[in-house]
DRENNU-110666 format. One line per field, with one value per residue (C-alpha): x, y, z; residue in one letter. Coordinates in Angstrom, 3 decimals, always signed. Layout:
DRENNU-110666
c1	c(X  ...)
c2	c(Y  ...)
c3	c(Z  ...)
aa	c(a  ...)
This chain:
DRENNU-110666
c1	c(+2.947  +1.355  +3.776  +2.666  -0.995  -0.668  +1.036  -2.177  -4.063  -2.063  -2.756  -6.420  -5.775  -8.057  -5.945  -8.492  -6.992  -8.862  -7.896  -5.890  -4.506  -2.484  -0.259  +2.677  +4.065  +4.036  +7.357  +6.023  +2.455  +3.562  +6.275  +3.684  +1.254  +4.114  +4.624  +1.413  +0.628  +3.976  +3.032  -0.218  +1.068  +3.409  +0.670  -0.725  +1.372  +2.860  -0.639  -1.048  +2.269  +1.195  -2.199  -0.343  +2.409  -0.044  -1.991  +1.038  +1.942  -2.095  -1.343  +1.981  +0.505  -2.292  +0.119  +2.583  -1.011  -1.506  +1.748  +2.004  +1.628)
c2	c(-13.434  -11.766  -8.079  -8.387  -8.342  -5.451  -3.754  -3.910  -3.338  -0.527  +1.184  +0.168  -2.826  -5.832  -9.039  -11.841  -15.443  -16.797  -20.437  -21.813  -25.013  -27.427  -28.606  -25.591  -24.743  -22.434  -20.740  -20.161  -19.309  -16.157  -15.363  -15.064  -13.079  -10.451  -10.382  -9.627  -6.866  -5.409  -5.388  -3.707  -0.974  -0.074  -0.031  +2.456  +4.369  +5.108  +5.501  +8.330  +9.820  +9.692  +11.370  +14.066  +14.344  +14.526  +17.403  +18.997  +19.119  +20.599  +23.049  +24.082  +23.913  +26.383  +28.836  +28.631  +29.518  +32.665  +33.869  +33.481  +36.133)
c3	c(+13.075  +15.713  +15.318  +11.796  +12.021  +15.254  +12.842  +10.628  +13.162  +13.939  +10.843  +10.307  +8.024  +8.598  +7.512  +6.181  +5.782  +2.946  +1.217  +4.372  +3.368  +5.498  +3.094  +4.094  +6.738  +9.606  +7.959  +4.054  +5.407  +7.346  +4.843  +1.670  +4.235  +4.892  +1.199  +0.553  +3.464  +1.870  -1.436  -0.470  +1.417  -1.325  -3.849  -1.607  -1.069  -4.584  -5.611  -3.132  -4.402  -7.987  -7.205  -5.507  -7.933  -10.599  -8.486  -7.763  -11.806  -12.718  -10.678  -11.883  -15.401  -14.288  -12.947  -15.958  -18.110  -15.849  -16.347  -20.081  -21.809)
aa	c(x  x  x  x  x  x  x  x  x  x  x  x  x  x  x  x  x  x  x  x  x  x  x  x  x  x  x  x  x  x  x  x  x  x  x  x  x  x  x  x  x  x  x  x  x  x  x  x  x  x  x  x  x  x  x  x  x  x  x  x  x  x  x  x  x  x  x  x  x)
């Protein structure tokens, strides 16, 4: 538990434990927390790809324009 929220700290992520209930355990609590993190780091970060893909592709369109007769 506690290498998975440095690693948030690590990269500027502030973890927030919200509807704690005592009926799971120790085990299935940290398990659905590293689920989560992952799942928001990877919505991150093909987000950021798919801005920069779709950059990347404006731009390509722009220069295909130029050089068209």
């Amino acid at each position: 538990s506690e290498l998975v929220f440095s690693l948030c700290e690590h990269f500027g992520v502030e973890v927030i434990i919200i509807n704690a209930s005592e009926d799971s355990t120790f085990e299935e609590d940290l398990a659905n927390d590293v689920i989560e993190i992952v799942t928001v780091f990877s919505a991150r970060l093909y987000g950021s790809r798919s801005d920069e893909n779709k950059q990347v592709m404006e731009r390509l369109q722009e220069v295909a324009k130029e050089l068209s007769p």
